[in-house]
C-alpha positions as CSV (number, residue, x, y, z in Angstrom):
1,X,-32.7,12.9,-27.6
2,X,-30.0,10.3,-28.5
3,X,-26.5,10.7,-26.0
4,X,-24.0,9.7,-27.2
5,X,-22.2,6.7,-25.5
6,X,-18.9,6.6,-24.1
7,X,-16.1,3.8,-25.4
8,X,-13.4,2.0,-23.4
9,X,-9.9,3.0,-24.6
10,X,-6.6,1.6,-24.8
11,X,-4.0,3.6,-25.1
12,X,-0.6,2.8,-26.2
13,X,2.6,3.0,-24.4
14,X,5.5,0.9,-23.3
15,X,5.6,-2.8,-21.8
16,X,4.1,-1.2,-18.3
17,X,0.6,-1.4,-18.1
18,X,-1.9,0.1,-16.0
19,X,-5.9,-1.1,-16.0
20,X,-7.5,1.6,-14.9
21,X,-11.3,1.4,-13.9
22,X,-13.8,3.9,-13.0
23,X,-16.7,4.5,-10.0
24,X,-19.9,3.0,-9.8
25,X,-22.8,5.4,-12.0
26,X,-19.6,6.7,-13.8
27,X,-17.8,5.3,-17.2
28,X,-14.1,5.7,-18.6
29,X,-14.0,9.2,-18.3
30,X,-13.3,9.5,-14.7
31,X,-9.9,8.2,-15.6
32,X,-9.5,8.9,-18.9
33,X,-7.1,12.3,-18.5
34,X,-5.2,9.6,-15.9
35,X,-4.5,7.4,-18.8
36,X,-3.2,10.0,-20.8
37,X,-0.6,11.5,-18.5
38,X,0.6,7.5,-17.7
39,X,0.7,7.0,-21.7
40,X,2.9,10.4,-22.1
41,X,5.4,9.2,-19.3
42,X,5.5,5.4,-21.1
43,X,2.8,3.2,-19.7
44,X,-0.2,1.3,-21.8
45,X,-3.4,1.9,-20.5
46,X,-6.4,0.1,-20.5
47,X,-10.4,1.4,-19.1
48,X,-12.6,-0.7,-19.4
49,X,-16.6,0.3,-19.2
50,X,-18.3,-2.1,-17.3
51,X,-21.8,-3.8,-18.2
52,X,-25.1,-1.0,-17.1
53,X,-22.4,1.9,-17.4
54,X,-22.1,4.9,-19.4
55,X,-25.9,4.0,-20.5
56,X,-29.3,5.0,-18.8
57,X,-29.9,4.5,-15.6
58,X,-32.6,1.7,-16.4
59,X,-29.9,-0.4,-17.9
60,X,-27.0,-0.1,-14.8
61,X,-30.0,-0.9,-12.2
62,X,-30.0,-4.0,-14.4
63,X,-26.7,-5.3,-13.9
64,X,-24.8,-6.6,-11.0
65,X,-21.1,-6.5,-9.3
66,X,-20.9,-10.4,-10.4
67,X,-21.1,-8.7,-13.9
68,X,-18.9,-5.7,-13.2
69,X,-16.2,-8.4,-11.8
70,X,-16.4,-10.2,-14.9
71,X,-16.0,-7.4,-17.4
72,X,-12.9,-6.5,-15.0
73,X,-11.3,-9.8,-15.4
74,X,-11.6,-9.7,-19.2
75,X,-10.0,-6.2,-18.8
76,X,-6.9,-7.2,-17.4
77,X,-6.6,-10.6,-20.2
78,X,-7.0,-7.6,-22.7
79,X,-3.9,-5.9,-21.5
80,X,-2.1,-10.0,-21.1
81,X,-3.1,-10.4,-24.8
82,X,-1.9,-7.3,-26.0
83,X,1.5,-9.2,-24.4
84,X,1.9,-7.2,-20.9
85,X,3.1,-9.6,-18.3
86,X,3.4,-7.1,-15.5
87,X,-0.2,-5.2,-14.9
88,X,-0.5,-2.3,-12.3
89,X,-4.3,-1.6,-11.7
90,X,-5.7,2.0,-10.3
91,X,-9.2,2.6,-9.2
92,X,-11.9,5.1,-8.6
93,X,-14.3,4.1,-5.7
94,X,-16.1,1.4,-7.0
95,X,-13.1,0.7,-9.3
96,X,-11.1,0.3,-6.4
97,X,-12.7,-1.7,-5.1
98,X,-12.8,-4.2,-8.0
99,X,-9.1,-3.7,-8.0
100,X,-8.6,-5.0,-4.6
101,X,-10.4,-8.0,-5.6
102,X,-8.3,-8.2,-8.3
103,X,-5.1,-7.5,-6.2
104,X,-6.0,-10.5,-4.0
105,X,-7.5,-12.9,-6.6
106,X,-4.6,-12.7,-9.5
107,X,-0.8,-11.7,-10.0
108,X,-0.9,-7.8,-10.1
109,X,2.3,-5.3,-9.7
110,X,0.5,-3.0,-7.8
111,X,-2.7,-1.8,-6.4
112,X,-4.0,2.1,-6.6
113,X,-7.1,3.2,-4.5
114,X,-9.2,6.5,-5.0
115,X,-11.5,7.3,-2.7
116,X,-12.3,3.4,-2.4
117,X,-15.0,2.2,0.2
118,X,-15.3,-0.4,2.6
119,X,-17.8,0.4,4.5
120,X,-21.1,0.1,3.5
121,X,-22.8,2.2,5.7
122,X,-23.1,4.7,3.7
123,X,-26.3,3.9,1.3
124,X,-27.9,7.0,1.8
125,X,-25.0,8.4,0.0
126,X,-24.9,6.0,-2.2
127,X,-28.5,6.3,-3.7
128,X,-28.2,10.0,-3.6
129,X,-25.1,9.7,-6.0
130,X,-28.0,7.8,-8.1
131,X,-30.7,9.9,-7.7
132,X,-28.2,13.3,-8.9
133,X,-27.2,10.9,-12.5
134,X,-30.3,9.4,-13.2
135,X,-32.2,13.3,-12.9
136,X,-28.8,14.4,-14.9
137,X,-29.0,11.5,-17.3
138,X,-32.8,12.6,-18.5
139,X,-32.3,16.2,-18.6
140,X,-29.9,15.8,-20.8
141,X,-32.4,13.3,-23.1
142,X,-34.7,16.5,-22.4
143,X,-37.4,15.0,-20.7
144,X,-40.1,17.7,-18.6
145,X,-39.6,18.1,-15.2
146,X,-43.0,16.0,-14.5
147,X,-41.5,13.1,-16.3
148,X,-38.0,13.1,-15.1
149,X,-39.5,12.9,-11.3
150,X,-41.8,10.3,-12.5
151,X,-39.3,8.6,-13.7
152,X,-36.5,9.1,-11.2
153,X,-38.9,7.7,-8.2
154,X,-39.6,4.4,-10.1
155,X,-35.9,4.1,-10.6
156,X,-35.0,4.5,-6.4
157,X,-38.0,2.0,-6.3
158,X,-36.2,-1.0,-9.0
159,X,-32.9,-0.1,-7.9
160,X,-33.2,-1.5,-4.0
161,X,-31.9,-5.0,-5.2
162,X,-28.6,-3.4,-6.8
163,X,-27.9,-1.6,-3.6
164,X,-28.2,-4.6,-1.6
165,X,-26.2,-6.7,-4.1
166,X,-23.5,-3.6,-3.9
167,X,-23.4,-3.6,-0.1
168,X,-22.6,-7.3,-0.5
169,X,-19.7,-6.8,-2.9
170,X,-18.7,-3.9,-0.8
171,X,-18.5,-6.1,2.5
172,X,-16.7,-9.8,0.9
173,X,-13.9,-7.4,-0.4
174,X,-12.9,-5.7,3.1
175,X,-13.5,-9.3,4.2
176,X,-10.0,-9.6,2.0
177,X,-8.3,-7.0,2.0
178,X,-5.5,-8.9,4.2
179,X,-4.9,-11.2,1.7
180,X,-3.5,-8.5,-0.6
181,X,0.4,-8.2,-0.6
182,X,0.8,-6.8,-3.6
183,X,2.6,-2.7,-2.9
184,X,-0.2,-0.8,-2.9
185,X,-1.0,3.5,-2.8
186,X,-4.1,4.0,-1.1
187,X,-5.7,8.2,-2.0
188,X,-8.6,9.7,0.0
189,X,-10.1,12.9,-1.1
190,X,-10.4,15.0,2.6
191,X,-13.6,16.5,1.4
192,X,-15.2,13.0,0.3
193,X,-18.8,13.2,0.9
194,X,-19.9,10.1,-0.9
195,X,-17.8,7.4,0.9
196,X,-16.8,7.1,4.7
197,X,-13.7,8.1,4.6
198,X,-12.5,5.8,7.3
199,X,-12.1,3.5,4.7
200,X,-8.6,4.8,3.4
201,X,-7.0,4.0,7.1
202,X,-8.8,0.5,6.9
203,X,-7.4,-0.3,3.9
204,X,-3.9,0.9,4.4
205,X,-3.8,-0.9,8.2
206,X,-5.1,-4.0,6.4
207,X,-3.4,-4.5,3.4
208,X,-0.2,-6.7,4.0
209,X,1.9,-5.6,1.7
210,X,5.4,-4.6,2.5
211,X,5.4,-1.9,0.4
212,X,2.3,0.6,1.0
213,X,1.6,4.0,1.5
214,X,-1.0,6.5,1.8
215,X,-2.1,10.4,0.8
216,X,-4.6,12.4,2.0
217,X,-5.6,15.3,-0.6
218,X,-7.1,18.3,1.5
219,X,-8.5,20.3,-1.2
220,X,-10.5,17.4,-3.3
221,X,-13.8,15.7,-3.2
222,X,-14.8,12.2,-4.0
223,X,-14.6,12.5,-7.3
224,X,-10.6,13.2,-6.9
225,X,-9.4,12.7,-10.7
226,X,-11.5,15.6,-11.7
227,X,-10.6,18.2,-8.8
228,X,-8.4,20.5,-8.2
229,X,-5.5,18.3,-7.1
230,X,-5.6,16.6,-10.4
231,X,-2.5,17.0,-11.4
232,X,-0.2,16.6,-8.2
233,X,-2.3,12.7,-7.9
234,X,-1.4,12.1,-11.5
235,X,2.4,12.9,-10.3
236,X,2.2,10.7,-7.4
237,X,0.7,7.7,-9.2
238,X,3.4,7.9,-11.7
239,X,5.8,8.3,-8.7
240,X,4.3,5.4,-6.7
241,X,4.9,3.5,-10.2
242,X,8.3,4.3,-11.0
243,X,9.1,3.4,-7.5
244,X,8.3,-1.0,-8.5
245,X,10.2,-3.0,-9.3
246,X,9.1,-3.5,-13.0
247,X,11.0,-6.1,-14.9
């Protein structure tokens, strides 16, 4: 059975941009209702998908963060050629952590964490998250049960490389993370299970932005634009963004 893939989107606002890019197994949808509410209160926004993503799992086990960093910079000169000069960027867990390389590597307005890790002691995690969308991933191409666990075990087997590369990434980012001084809004889901959540307090001690702030959401899990506090984070973004100073 064919799935079908999912597309980046761009979606028209005003001169206020916002990149938005999603977690690591995941694909534009994780911020896709985000980009709506920002686009209904006057912002352009841009999600990119990045190389091994919203595809089988044989293809992201494949790629690489060097990649993923790549097809973030090329993101951001979409939004510059569509004529933005002033580019906010908001992440999901791995996305926010590409942000914060981006936050201390070009000129951005603003920096939005979700959920975003620094630590990397959490692999177990990690490779559970990949175990749960590669199983999902081939029931929904209908595959046995025989087959899918076949398959699944030879995926944990090729994928050790990506995991060490990730943990890499991860690392030379926190590294960083006190040369951003860009404003920046860190979120942390209080009932993250995937990440250590530790990381939200790093981040926001680190950064040395004069302008920064952070929110704890008690009643959300890692995968905090999809949960129940959906639309009170979409608020605050929009909040945290109104509150630059935009030309």
């Amino acid at each position: 059975m064919k799935i079908k893939q999912p597309q980046a989107f761009t979606f028209e606002g005003g001169e206020r941009a916002v990149l938005l890019l999603h977690g690591f197994t995941g694909h534009s949808a994780d911020v896709r209702m985000l980009g709506r509410f920002l686009q209904k209160k006057g912002y352009t926004c841009h999600a990119p998908i990045y190389r091994g993503h919203g595809a089988p799992p044989e293809e992201l086990i494949e790629s690489n963060p060097d990649q993923w960093w790549d097809d973030v910079q090329t993101a951001l000169n979409h939004l510059r050629e569509l004529g933005h000069k002033e580019i906010a960027v908001a992440g999901l867990s791995l996305g926010g952590v590409l942000g914060m390389k981006l936050a201390y590597s070009e000129p951005i307005k603003a920096v939005i964490t979700m959920c975003a890790p620094t630590f990397f002691d959490n692999e177990s995690q990690l490779t559970k998250g990949f175990r749960a969308f590669s199983k999902e991933y081939k029931q929904l191409e209908k595959k046995d049960e025989a087959t899918i666990e076949k398959e699944v075990e030879a995926l944990m087997e090729d994928s050790k490389q990506l995991f060490s590369d990730l943990g890499g990434f991860i690392t030379e980012v926190k590294e960083h993370i006190d040369h951003i001084y860009a404003p920046t809004f860190v979120v942390q889901a209080s009932k993250d299970q995937m990440i250590n959540k530790e990381s939200a307090t790093y981040i926001y001690e680190n950064v040395e932005a004069d302008k920064k702030d952070i929110k704890w959401y008690e009643n959300s899990g890692h995968l905090i634009t999809f949960d129940k506090e959906k639309e009170q984070l979409h608020e605050d973004i929009y909040q945290f963004l109104e509150s630059l100073d935009w030309f």
